[in-house]
Backbone as CSV, one residue per row, in Angstrom:
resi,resn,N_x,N_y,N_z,CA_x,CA_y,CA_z,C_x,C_y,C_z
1,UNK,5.067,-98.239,-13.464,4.249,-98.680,-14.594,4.272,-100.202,-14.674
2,UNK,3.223,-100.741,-15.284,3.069,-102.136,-15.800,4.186,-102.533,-17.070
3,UNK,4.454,-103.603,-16.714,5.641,-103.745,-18.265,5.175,-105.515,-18.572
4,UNK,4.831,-105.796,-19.946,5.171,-107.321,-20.258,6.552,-107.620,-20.713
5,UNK,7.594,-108.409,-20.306,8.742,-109.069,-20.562,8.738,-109.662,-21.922
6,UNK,9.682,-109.281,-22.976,9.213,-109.550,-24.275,10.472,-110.989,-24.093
7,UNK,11.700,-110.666,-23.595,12.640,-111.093,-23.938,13.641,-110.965,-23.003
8,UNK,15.212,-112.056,-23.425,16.518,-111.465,-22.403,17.183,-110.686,-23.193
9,UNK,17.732,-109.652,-22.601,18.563,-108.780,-23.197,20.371,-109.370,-23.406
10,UNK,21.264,-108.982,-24.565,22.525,-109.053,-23.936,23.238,-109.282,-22.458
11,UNK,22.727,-108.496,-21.451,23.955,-108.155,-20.739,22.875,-108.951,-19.951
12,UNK,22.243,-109.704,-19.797,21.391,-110.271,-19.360,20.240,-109.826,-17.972
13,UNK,19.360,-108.683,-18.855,18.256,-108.380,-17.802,17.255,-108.679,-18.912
14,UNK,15.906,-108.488,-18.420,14.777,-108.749,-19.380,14.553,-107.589,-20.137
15,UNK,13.859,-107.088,-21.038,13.334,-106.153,-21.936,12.130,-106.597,-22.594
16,UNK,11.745,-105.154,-22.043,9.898,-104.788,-22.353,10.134,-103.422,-22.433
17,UNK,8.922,-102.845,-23.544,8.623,-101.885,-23.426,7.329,-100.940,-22.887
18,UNK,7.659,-99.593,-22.930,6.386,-98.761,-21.864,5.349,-98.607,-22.941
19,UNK,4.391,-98.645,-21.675,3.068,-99.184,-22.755,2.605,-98.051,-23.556
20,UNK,1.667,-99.081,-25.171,1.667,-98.395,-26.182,3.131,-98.229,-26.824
21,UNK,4.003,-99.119,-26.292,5.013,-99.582,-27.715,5.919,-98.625,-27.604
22,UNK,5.710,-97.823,-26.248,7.243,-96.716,-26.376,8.194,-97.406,-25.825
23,UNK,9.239,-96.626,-25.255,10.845,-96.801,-24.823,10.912,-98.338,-24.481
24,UNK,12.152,-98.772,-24.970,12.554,-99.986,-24.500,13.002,-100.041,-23.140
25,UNK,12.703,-100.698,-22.094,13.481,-100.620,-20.732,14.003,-101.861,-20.977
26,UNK,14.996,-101.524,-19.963,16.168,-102.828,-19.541,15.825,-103.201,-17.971
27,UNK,15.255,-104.381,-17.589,14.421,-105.118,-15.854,15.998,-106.114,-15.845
28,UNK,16.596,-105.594,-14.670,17.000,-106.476,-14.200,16.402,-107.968,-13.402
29,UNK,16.410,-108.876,-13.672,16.266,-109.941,-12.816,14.561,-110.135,-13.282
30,UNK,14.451,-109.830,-14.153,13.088,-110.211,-15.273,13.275,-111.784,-16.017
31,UNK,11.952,-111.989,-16.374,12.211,-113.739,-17.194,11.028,-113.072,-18.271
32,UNK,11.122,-113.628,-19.543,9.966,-113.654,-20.791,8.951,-113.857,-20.184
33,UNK,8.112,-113.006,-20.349,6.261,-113.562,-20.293,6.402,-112.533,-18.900
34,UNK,6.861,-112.174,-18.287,6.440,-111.710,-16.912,5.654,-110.385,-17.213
35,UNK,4.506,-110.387,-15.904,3.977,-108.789,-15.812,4.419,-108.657,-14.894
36,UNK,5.462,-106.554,-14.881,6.032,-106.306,-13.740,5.836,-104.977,-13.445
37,UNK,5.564,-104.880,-12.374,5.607,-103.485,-11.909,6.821,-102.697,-11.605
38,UNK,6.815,-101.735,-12.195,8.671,-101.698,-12.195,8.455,-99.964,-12.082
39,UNK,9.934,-99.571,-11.447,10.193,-97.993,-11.362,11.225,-97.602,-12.674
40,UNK,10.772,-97.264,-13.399,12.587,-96.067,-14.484,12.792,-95.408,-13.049
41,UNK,14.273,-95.907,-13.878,15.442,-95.281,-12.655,16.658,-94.640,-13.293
42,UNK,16.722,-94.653,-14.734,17.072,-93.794,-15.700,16.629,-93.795,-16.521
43,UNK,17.137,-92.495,-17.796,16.503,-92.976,-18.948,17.685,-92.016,-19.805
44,UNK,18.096,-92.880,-21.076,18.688,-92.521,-22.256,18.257,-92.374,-23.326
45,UNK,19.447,-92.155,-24.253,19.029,-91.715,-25.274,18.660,-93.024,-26.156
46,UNK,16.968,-93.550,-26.924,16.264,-94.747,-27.138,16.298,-95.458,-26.170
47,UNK,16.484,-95.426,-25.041,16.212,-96.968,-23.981,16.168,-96.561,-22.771
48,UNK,15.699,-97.359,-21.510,15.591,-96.741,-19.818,15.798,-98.449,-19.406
49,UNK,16.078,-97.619,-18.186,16.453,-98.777,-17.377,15.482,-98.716,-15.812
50,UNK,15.142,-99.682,-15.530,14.292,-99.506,-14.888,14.341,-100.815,-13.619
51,UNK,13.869,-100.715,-12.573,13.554,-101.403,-10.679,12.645,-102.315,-11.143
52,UNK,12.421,-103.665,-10.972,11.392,-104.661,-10.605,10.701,-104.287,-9.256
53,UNK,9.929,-104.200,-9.087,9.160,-103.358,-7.799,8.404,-104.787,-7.406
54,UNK,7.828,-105.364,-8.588,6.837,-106.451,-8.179,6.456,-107.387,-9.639
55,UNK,6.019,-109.155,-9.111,5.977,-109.474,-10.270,4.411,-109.914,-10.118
56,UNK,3.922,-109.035,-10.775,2.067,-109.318,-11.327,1.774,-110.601,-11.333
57,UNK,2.500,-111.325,-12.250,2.278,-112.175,-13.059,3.371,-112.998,-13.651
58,UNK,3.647,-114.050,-13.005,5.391,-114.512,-13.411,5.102,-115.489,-14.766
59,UNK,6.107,-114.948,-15.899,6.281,-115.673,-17.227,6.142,-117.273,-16.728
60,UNK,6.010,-118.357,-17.780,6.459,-119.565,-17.710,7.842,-120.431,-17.528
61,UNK,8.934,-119.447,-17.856,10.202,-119.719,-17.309,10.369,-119.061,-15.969
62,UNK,9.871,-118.699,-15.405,10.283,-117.873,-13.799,9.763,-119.067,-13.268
63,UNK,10.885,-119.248,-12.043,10.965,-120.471,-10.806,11.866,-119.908,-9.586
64,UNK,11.322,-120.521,-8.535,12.040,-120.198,-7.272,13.405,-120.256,-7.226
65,UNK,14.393,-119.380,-7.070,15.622,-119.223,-6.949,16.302,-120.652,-6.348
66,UNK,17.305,-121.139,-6.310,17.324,-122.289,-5.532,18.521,-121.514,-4.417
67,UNK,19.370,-120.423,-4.383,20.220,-119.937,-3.569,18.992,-118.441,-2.627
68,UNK,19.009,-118.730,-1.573,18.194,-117.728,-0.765,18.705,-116.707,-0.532
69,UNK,20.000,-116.643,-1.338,20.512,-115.068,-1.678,20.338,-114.248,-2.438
70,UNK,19.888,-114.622,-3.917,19.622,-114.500,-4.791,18.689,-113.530,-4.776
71,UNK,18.582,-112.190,-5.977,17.366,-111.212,-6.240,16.455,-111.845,-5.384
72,UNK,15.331,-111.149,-4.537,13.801,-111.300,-4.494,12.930,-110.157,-4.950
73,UNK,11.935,-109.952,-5.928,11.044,-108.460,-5.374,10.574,-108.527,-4.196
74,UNK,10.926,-107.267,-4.119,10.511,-106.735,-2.962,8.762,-107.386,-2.578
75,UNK,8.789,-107.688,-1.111,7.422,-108.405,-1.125,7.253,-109.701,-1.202
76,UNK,8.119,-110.523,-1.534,8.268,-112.055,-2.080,8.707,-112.438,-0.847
77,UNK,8.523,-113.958,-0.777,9.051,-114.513,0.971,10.206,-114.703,0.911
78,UNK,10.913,-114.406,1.991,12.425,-114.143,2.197,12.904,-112.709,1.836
79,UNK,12.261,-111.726,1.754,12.856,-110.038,1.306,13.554,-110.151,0.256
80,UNK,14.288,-109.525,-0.018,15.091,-109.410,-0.993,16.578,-109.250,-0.680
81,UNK,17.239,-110.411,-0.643,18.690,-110.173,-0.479,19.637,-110.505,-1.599
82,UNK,20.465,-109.448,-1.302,21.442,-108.751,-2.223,22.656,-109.035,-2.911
83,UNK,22.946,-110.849,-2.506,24.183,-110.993,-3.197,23.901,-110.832,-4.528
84,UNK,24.852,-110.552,-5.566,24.922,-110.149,-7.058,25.850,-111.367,-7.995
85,UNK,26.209,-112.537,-7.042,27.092,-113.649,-7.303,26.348,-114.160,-9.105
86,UNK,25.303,-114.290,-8.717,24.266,-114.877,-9.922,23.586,-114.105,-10.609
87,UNK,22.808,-114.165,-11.955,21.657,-113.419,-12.290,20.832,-114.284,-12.634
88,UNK,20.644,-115.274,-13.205,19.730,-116.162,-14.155,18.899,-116.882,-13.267
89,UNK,19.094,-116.820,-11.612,18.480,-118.309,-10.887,16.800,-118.370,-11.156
90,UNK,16.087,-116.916,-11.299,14.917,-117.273,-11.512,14.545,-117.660,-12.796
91,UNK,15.085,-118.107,-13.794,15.080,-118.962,-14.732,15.238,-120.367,-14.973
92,UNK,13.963,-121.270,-15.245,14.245,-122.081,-14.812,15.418,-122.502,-16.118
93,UNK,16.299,-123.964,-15.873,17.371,-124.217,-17.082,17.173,-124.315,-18.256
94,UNK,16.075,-124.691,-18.582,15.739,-125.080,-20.247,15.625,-123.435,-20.507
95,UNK,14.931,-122.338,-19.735,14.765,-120.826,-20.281,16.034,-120.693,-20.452
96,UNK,16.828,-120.746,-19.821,18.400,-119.842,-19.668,18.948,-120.723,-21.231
97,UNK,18.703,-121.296,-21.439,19.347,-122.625,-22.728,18.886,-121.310,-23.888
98,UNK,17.222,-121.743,-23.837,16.698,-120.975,-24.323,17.194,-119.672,-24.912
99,UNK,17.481,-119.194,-23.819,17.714,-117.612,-23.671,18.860,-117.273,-23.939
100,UNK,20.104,-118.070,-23.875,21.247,-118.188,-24.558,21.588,-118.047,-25.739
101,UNK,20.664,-118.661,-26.860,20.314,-119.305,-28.100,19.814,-117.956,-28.809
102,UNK,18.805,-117.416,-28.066,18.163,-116.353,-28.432,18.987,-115.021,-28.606
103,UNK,19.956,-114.897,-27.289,20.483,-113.767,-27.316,22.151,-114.041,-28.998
104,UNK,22.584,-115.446,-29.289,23.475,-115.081,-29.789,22.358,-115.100,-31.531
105,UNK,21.611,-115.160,-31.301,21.142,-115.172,-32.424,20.506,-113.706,-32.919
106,UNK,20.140,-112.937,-32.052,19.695,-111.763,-31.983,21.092,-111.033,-32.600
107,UNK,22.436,-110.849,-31.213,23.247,-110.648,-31.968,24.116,-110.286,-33.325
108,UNK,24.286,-111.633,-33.899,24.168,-112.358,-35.201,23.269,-111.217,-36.397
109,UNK,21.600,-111.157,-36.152,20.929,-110.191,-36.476,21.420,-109.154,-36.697
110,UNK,21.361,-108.354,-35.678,21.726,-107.032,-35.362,22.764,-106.745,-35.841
111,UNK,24.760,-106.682,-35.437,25.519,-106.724,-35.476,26.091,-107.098,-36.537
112,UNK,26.327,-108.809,-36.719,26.759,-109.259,-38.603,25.662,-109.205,-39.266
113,UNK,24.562,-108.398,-38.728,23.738,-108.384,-40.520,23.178,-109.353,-41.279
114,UNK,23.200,-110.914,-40.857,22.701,-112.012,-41.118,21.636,-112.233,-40.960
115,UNK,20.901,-112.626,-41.248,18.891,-112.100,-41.608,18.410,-113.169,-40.854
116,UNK,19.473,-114.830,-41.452,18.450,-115.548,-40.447,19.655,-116.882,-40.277
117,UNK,20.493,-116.326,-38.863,21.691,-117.061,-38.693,21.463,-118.634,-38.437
118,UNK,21.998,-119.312,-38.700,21.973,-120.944,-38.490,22.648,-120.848,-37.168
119,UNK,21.961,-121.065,-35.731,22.328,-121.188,-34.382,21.892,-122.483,-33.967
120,UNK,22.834,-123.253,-33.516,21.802,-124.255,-33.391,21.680,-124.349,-31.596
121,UNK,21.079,-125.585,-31.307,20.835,-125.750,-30.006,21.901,-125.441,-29.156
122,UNK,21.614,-124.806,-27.459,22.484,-124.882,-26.932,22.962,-125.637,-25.794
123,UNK,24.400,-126.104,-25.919,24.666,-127.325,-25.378,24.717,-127.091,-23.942
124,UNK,23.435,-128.371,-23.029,23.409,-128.322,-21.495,24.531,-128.637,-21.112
125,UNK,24.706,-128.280,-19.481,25.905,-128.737,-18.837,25.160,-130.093,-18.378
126,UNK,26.162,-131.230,-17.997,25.785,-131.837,-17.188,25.652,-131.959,-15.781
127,UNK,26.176,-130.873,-15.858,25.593,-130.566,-14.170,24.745,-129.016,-14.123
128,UNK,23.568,-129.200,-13.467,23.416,-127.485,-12.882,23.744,-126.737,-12.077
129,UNK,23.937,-127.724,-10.866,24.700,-127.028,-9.593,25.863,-126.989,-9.552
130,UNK,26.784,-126.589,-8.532,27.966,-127.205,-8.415,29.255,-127.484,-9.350
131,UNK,28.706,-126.331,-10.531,30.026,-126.738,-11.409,30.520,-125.947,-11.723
132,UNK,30.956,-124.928,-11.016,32.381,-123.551,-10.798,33.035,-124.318,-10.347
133,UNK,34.512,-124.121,-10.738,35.681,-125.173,-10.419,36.761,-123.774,-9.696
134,UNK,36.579,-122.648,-9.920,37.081,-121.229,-9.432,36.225,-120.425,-9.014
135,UNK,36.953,-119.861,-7.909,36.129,-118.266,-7.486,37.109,-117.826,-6.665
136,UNK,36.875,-116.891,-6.763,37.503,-114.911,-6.403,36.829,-114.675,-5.221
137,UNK,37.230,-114.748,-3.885,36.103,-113.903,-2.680,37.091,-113.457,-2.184
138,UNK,36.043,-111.772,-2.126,37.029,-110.658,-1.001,36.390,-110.696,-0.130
139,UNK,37.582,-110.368,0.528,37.234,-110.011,2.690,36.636,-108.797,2.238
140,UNK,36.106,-108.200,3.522,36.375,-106.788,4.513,35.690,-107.358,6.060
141,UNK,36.164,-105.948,6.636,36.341,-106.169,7.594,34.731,-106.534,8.687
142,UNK,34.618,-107.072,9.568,33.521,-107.263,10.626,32.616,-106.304,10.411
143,UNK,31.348,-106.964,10.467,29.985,-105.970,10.368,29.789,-105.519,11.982
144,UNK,28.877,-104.679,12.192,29.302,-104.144,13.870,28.338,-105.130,14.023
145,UNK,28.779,-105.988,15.706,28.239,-106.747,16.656,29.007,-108.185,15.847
146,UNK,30.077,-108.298,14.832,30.557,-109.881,14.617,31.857,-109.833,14.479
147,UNK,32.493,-110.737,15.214,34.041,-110.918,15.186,34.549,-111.531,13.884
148,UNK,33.667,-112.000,12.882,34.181,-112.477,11.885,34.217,-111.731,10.653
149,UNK,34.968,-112.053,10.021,35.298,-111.098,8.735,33.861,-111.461,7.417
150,UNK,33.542,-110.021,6.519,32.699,-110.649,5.548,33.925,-111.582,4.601
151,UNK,33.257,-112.630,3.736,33.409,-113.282,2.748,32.670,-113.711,2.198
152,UNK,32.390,-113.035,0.418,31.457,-114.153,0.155,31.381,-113.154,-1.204
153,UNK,29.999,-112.597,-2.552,30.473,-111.719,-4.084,30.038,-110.009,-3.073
154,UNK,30.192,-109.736,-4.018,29.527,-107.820,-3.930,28.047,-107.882,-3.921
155,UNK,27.063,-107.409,-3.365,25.964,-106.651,-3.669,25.533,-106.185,-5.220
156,UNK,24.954,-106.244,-6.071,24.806,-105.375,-7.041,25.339,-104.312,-7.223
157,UNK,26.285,-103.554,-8.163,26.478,-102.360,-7.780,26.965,-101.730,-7.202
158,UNK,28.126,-102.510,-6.447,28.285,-101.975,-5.262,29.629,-102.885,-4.417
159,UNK,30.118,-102.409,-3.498,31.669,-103.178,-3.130,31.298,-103.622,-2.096
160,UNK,30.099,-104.012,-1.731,29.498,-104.445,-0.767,29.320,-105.848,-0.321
161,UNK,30.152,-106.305,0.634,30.528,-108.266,0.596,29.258,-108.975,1.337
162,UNK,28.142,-109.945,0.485,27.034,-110.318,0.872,28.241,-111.663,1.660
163,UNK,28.300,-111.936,2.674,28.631,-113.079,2.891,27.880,-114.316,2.771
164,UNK,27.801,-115.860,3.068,27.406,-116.608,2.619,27.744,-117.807,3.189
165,UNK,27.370,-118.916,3.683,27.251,-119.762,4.556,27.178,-121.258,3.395
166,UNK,26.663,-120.863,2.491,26.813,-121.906,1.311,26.385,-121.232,-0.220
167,UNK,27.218,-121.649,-1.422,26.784,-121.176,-2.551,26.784,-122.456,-3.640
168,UNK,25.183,-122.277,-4.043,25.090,-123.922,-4.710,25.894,-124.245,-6.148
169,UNK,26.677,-123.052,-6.957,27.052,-123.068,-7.603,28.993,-123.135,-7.737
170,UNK,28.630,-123.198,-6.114,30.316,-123.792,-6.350,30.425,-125.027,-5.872
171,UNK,31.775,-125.653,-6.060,31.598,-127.278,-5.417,31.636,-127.204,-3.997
172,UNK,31.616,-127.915,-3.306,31.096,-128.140,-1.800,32.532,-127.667,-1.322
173,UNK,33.808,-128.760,-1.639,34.879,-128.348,-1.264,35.862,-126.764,-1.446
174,UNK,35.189,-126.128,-2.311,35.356,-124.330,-1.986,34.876,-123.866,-1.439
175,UNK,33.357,-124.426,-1.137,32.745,-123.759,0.015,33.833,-123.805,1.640
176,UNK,33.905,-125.417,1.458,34.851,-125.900,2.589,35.757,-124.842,3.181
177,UNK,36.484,-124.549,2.102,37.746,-123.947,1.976,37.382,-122.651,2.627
178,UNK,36.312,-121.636,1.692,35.977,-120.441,2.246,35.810,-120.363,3.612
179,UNK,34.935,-121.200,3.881,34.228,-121.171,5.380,35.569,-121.283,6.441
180,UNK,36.307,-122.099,5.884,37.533,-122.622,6.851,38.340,-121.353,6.898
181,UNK,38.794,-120.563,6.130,39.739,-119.712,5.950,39.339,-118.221,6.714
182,UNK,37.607,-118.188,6.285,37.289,-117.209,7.379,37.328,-117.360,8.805
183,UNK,36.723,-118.798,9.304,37.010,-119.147,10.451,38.891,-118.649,11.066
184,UNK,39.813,-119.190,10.430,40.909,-118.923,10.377,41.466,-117.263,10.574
185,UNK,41.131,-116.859,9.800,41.479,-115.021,9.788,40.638,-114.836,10.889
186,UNK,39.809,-115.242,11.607,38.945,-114.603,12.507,40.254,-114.921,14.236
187,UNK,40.536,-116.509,14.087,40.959,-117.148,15.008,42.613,-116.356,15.040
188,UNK,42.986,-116.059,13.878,44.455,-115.767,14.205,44.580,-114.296,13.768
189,UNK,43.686,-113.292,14.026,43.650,-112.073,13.588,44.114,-111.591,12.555
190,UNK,43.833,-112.362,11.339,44.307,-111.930,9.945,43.467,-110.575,9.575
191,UNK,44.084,-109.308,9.457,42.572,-108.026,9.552,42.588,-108.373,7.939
192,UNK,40.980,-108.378,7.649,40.507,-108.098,6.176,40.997,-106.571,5.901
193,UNK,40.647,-106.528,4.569,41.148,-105.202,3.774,40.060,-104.232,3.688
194,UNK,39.948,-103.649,4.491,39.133,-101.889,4.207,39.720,-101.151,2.770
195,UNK,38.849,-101.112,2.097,38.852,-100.029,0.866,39.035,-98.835,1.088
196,UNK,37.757,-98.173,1.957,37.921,-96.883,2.596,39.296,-96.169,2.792
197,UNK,40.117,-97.466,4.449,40.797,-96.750,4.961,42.171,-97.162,4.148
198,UNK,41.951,-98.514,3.438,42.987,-98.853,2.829,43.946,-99.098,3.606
199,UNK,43.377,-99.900,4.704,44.170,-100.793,5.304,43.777,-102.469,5.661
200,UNK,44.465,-102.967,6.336,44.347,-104.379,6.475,44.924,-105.602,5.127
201,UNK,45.320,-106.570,5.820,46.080,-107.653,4.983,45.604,-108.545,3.730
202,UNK,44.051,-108.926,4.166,43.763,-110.039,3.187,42.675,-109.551,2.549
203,UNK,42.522,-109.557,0.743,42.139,-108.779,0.533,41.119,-109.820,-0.632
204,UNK,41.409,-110.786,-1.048,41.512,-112.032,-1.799,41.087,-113.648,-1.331
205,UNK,40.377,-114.277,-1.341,40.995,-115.930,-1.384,40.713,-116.391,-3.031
206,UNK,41.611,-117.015,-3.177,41.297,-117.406,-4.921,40.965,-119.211,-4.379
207,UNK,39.824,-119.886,-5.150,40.183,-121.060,-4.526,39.571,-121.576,-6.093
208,UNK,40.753,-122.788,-6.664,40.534,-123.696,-8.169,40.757,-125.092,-7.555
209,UNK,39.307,-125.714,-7.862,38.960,-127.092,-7.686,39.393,-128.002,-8.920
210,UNK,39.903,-129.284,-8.519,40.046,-129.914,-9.503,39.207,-131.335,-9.437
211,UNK,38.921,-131.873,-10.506,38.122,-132.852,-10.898,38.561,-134.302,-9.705
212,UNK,39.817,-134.605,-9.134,40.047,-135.339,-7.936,39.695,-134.976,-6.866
213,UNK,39.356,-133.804,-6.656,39.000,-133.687,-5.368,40.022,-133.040,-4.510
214,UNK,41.467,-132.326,-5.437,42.410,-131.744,-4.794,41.846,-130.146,-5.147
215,UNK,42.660,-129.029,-4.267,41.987,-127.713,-4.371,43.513,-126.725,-4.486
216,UNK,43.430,-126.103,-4.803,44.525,-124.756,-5.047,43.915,-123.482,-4.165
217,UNK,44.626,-122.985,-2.945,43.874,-121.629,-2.119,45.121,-120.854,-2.243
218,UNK,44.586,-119.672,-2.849,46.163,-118.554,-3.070,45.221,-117.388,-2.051
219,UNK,45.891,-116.709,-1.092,45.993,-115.782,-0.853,46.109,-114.335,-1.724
220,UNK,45.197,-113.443,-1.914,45.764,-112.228,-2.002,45.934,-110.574,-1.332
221,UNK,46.837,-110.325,-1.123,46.818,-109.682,0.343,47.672,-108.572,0.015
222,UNK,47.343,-107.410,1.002,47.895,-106.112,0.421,49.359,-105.505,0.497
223,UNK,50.129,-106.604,1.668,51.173,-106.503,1.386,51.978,-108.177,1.228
């Protein structure tokens, strides 16, 4: 079905409803204003959740992802690949501000019962890129035909390691770190950690950047 994007939801997907004003769906990876062609892929009790299939018609806050990992619909240049690291990139920053503002104010509404909460603006970062100072990446083990281990978030949904060659939202020097450490486990046979078989050593890299330019890399590993 066709859906117009009214809004961001809480947990942050878009929400529109099926036309003629029925069920609320929940669009992952939706922006305000969009027309989308979308699949229900469940449905509950008052609300469904529903597939971006295609975007008709992209709202005024929808902009090109700046990470080429990031959601695509299906059909869009570059396919659609699957890391789940981010949600907001097709928003451009002033929407996500926006949309921030909106959601604690909705909240506020709903929840404390306050009719018409005093929220005020919400405060930009000064940086957009590049300003995770921590991250969490799990191994597993070699995809068939590569000697190197995955590293890099999950897939949507799923325990599935999108690896990653650069992520614009961390600082350069964790990238460093990642890249180096996989290189490393590859060179000195450190085996990543299988879930499945529930085996192998490294299961973890934790890496916390600090404002000098020094870094903290902890290992976490299964034995």
């Amino acid at each position: 079905m066709r859906i117009r994007v009214e809004k961001m939801a809480p947990e942050g997907q878009g929400l529109g409803r099926e036309p003629g004003g029925g069920r609320v769906l929940f669009i992952p990876y939706a922006a305000p204003g969009d027309l989308l062609r979308v699949s229900v892929e469940k449905v509950k009790k008052g609300y469904g959740e529903a597939r971006l299939l295609e975007v008709l018609e992209p709202g005024p806050r929808r902009v090109e992802p700046k990470c080429p990992l990031h959601f695509k619909a299906p059909g869009s240049p570059g396919g659609q690949p699957p890391c789940g690291g981010c949600d907001w990139q097709h928003l451009d920053y002033a929407g996500q501000l926006e949309a921030k503002e909106e959601l604690l104010r909705d909240c506020l509404r709903r929840i404390a019962k306050i009719p018409d909460p005093p929220v005020e603006r919400t405060v930009p970062s000064p940086a957009q890129w590049r300003y995770r100072n921590k991250v969490l990446i799990p191994f597993q083990p070699p995809s068939e035909g590569s000697d190197m281990p995955a590293a890099g978030f999950y897939a949507p949904a799923s325990h599935r390691v999108v690896g990653f060659e650069d992520c614009p939202v961390q600082t350069e020097l964790s990238v460093r770190i990642i890249r180096r450490v996989r290189e490393l486990s590859a060179r000195l046979g450190w085996s990543a950690y299988d879930e499945k078989r529930h085996q192998g050593w490294l299961r973890h890299l934790l890496v916390r950047c600090a404002a000098d330019g020094r870094a903290l890399a902890a290992f976490v590993t299964r034995t």
